[in-house]
C-alpha positions, 0 to 999 in steps of 0.5 A, spaced: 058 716 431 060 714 438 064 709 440 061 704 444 064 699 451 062 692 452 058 692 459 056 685 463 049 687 461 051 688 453 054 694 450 053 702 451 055 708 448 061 711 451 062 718 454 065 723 450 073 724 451 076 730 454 082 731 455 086 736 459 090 743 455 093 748 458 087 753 456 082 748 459 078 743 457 078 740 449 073 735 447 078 728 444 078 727 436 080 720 437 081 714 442 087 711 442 089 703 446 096 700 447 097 694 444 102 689 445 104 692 438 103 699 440 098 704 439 091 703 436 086 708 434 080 705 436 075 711 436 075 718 432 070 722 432 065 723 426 061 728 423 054 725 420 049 728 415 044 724 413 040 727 407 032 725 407 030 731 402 030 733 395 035 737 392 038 741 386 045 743 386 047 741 392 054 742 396 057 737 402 061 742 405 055 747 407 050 743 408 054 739 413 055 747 417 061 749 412 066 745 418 073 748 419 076 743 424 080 736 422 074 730 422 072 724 419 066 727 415 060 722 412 055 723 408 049 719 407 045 720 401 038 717 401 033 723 396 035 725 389 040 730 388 039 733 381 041 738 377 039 746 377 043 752 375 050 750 378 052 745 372 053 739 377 048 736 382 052 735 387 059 737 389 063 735 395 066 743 396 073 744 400 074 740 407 079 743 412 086 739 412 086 733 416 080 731 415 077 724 411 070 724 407 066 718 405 060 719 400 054 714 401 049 714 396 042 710 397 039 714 392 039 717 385 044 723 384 042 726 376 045 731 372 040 734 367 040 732 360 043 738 355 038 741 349 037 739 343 040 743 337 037 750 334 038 755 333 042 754 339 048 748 339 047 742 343 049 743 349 052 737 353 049 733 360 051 736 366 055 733 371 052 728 376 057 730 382 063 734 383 070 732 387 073 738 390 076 734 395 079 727 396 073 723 397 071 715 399 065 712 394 060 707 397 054 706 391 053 699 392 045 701 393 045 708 390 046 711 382 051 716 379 048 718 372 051 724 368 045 727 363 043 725 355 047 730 351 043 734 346 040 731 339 044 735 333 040 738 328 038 737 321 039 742 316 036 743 309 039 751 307 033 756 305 028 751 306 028 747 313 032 746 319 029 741 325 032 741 331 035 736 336 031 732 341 033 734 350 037 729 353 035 725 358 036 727 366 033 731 372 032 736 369 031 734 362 033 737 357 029 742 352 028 740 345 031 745 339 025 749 335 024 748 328 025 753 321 021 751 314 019 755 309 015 750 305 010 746 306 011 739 309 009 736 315 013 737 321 013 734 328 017 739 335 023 736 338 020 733 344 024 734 351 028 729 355 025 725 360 029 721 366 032 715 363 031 717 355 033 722 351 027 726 347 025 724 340 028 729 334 024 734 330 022 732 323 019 733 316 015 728 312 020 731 307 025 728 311 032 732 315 029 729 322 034 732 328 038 727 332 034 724 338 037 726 346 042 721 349 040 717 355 043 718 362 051 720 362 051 718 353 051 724 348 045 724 343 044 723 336 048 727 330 045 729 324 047 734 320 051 737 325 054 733 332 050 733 337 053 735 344 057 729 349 054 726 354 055 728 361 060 725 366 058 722 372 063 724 376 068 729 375 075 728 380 079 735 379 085 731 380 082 728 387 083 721 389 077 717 389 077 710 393 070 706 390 068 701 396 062 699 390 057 699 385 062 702 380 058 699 375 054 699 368 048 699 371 049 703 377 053 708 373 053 712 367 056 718 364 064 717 364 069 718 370 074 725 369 
């Protein structure tokens, strides 16, 4: 992002600053004015990334070069970003000391949805994105959905067990299996989807599984507790200043 300098024929990018060191030649990082009430910074060099493509398990940092010097840092999202191996979407990774970094969510960012029950445990949503650094949020066009926990599983001992529907997410996640040694009818748990939590197992004789939750909510219990809904953004102990879209609607999950 450059500055810009008022012409008589309208406004014009500015040239890049340099400034003269002892070693040579040094591009500036920031532009100062003097005012009658000191000096005013109108111009500080910003990194931009613009993210068109799809992604899964994303890093800011590395995909912005792995920077090593002190910038004003902005990330422009406008693909989804969603959920693979890593157990978050998208993460912000360490900037060097110094440096400022603004997110700008025009997309989806989506965890993926937890499996249901059986024979495993429910698992939780994951994570829809990760603070590492301190970090500004604009969401006002964009949404932050932490993934549908798992359904819990239904248990007769010695005769059925049933498991749990996949929360909801990208991906969703997996239905549990199923376990009888009767006769009844039975229906699999269905896997989740991106906005809804699969249905459970069930019998005719009943001792159906709990459903998978929706987007950042836990799924349903049944004989046994279903797993939690993910987190929509989990700070580690970073700042994190929305500019807006902080809203129900636009984000599910809990913030950590």
């Amino acid at each position: 992002m450059n500055f810009h300098v008022k012409l008589d024929g309208g406004y014009r990018p500015g040239v890049m600053p340099y400034v003269k060191l002892a070693d040579g030649w040094r591009e500036g990082a920031e532009l100062f004015i003097k005012t009658e009430s000191g000096w005013r910074t109108v111009w500080r060099r910003t990194v931009v990334f613009i993210n068109t493509v799809e992604r899964a398990g994303a890093s800011i940092f590395d995909l912005m070069g792995k920077p090593t010097k002190a910038r004003r840092y902005l990330f422009i999202n406008r693909a989804m970003i969603y959920g693979g191996g890593t157990g978050f979407s998208l993460r912000t990774g360490v900037f060097p000391p110094g440096s400022t970094l603004k997110i700008v969510n025009e997309h989806y960012i989506r965890g993926a949805g937890g499996a249901g029950a059986y024979p495993a445990r429910p698992l939780p949503g994951a994570t829809a994105v990760v603070l590492d650094f301190p970090a500004t949020l604009d969401n006002r066009n964009g949404y932050i959905f932490g993934g549908g926990g798992g359904g819990g599983d239904a248990y007769w001992p010695n005769v059925l067990h049933t498991g749990g529907g996949g929360g909801a997410g990208r991906p969703g996640g997996a239905g549990g299996g199923m376990y009888q040694v009767s006769t009844y009818g039975y229906g699999y748990p269905a896997a989740g989807s991106l906005d809804a939590g699969g249905a459970g197992g069930w019998y005719t004789a009943g001792w159906n599984g709990g459903a998978g939750g929706a987007p950042g909510s836990p799924g349903a219990a049944s004989t046994n507790a279903p797993g939690a809904g993910g987190y929509s953004i989990e700070k580690n102990g970073n700042n994190l200043i929305f500019e807006g879209g902080n809203s129900p609607d636009r984000v599910k999950g809990n913030i950590l």
